[in-house]
C-alpha beads as a LAMMPS data file, in Angstrom:
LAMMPS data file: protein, C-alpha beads

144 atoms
143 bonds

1 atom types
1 bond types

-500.0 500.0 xlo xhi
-500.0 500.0 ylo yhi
-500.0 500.0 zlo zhi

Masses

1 110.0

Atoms # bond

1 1 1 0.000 0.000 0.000
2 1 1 1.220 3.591 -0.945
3 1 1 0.445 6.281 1.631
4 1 1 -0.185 9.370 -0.492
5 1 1 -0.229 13.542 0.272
6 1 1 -2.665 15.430 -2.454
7 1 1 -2.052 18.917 -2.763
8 1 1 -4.977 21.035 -3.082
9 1 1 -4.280 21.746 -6.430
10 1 1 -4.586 18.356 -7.541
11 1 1 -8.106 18.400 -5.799
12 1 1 -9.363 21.944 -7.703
13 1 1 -8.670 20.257 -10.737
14 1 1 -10.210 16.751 -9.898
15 1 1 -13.109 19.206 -8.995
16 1 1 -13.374 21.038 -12.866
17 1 1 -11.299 19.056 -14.967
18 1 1 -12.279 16.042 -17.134
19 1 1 -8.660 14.621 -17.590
20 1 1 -7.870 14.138 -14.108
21 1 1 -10.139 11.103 -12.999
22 1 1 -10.968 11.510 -9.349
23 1 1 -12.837 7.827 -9.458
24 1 1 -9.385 6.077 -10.043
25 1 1 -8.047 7.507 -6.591
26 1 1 -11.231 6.315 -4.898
27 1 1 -11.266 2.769 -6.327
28 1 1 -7.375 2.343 -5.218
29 1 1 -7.872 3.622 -2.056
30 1 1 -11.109 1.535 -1.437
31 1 1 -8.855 -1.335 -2.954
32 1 1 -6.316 -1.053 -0.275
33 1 1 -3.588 0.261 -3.160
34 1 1 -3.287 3.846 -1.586
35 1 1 -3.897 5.670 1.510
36 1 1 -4.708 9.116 1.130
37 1 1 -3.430 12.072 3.909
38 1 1 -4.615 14.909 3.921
39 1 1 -4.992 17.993 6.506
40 1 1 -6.824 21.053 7.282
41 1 1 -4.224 23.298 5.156
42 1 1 -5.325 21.631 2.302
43 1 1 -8.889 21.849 3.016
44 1 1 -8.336 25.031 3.810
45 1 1 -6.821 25.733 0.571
46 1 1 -9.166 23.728 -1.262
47 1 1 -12.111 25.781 0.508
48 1 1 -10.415 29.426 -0.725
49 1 1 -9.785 28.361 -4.401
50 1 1 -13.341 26.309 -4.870
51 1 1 -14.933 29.544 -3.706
52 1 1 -13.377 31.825 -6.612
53 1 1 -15.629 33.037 -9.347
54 1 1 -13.546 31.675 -12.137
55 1 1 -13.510 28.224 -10.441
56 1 1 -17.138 28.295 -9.800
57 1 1 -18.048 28.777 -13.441
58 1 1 -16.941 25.733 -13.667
59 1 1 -18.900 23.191 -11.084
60 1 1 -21.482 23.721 -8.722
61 1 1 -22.085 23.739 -4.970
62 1 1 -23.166 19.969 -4.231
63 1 1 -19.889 18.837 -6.540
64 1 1 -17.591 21.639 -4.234
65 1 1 -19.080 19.924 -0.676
66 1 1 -18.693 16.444 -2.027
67 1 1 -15.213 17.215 -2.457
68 1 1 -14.442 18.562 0.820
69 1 1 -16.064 15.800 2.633
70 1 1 -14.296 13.402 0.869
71 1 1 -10.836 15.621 1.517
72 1 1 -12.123 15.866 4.988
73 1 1 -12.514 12.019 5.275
74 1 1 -8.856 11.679 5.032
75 1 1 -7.531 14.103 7.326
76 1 1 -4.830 14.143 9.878
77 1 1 -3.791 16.809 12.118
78 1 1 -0.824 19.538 10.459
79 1 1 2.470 19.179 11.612
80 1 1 4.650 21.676 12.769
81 1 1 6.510 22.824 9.888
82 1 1 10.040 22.416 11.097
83 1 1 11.898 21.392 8.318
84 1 1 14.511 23.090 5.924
85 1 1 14.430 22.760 2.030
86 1 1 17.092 24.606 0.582
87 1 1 15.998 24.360 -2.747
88 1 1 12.355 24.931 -2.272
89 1 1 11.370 27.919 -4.385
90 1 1 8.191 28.646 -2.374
91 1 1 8.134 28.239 0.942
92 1 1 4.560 28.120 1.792
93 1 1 4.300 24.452 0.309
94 1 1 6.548 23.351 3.534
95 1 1 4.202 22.290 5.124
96 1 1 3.151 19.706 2.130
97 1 1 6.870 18.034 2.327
98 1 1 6.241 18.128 6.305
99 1 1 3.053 16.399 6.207
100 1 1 4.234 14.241 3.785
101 1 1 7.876 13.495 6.298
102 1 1 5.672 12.895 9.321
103 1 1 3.111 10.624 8.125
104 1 1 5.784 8.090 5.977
105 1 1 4.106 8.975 2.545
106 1 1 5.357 7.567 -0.452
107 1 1 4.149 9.826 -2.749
108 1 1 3.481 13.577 -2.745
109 1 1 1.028 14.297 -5.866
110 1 1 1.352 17.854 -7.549
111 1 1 0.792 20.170 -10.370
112 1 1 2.996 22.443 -8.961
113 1 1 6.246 23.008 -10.402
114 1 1 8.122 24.168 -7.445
115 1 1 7.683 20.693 -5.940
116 1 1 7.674 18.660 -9.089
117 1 1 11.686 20.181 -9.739
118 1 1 12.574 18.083 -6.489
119 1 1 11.419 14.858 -7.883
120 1 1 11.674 13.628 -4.615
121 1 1 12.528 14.889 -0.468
122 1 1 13.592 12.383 1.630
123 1 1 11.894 8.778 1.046
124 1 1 9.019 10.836 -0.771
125 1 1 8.705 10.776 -4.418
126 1 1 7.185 13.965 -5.600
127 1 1 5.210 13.679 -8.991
128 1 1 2.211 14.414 -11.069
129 1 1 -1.082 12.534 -11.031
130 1 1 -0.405 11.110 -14.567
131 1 1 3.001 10.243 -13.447
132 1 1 2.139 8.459 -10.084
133 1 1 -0.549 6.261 -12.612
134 1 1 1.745 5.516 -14.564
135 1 1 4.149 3.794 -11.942
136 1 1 0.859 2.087 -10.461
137 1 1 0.150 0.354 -14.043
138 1 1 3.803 -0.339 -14.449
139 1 1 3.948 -2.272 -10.520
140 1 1 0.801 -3.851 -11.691
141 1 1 2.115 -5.615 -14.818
142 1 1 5.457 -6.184 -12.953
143 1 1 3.582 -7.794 -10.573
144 1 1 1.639 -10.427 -12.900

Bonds

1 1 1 2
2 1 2 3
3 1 3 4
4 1 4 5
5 1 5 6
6 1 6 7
7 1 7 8
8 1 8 9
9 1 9 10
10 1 10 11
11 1 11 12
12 1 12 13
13 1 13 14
14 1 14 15
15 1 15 16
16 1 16 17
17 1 17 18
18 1 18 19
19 1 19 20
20 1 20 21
21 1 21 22
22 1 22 23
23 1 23 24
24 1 24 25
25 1 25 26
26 1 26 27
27 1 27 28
28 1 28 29
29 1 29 30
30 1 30 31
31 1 31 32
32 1 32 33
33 1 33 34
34 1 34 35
35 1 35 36
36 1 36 37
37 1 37 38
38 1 38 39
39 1 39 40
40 1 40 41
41 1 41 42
42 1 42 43
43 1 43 44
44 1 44 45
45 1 45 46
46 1 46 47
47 1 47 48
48 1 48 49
49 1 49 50
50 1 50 51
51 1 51 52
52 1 52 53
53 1 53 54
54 1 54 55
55 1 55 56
56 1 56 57
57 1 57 58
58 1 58 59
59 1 59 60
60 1 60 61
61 1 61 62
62 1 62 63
63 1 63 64
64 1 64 65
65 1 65 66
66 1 66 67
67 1 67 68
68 1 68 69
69 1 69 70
70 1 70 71
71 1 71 72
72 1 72 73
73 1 73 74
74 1 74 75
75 1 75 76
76 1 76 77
77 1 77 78
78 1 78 79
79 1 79 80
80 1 80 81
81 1 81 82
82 1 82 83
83 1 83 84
84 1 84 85
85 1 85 86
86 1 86 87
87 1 87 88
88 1 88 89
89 1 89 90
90 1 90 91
91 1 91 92
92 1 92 93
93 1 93 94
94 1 94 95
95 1 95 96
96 1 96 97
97 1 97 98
98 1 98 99
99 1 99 100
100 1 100 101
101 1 101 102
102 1 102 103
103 1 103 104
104 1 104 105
105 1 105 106
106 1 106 107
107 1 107 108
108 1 108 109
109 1 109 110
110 1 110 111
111 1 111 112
112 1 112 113
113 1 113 114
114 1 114 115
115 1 115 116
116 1 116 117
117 1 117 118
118 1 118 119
119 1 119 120
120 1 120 121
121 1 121 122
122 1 122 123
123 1 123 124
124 1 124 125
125 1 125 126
126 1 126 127
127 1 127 128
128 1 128 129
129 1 129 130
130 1 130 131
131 1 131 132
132 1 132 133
133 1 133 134
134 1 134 135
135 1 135 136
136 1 136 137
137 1 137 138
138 1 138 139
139 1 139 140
140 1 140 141
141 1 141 142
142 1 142 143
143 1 143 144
């Protein structure tokens, strides 16, 4: 089982996109192929962004609360930010590399491209959601 972060970006564009398929996470988490961790930053981020006019154009207000339950449903508590990244270009996705640290995630799933340059921090590999797929299908047929 891979214990997977989602940053809230990822979850804004599960929310209004039609290439990102937010079924696929559910069925490998309900599967027991993924744990998802999330926190209150990133519901709180999700909340600020879903409420924007240009996002709401897009969806409506039953799709936005579905969302945040199911972000809710796998919350943990924030950690105290209390690491160092040199190389981080923006420093308010710490915390994302410090929830990742303390709860032994695997994977830390992102559009953005100041975490995607790090490829990985620590034991976490930091990639995209069509990237993080892709090494699920390829462990599948490796597995067969």
């Amino acid at each position: 089982m891979y214990k997977v972060v989602i940053d809230a970006n990822l979850w804004i564009s599960f929310l209004i996109g039609k290439k990102l398929r937010l079924n696929v996470l559910k069925d490998l988490s309900l599967n027991g192929s993924i744990a998802i961790i999330s926190s209150p930053k990133i519901i709180e981020e999700f909340c600020d962004v879903s409420s924007r006019k240009k996002i709401r154009k897009y969806t409506d207000e039953k799709k936005i609360l579905d969302m945040f339950d199911l972000i809710k449903s796998y919350c943990v508590d924030d950690p105290a930010v209390d690491i160092e990244v040199p190389e981080l270009r923006d420093p308010k996705d710490l915390y994302l590399l410090a929830l990742a640290r303390v709860n032994n995630a695997d994977f830390l799933l992102t559009g953005d491209k100041d975490l995607l340059v790090l490829e990985r921090y620590e034991q976490i590999r930091i990639t995209s959601f069509t990237g993080f797929m892709a090494i699920i299908r390829h462990n599948k047929e490796n597995l067969k």
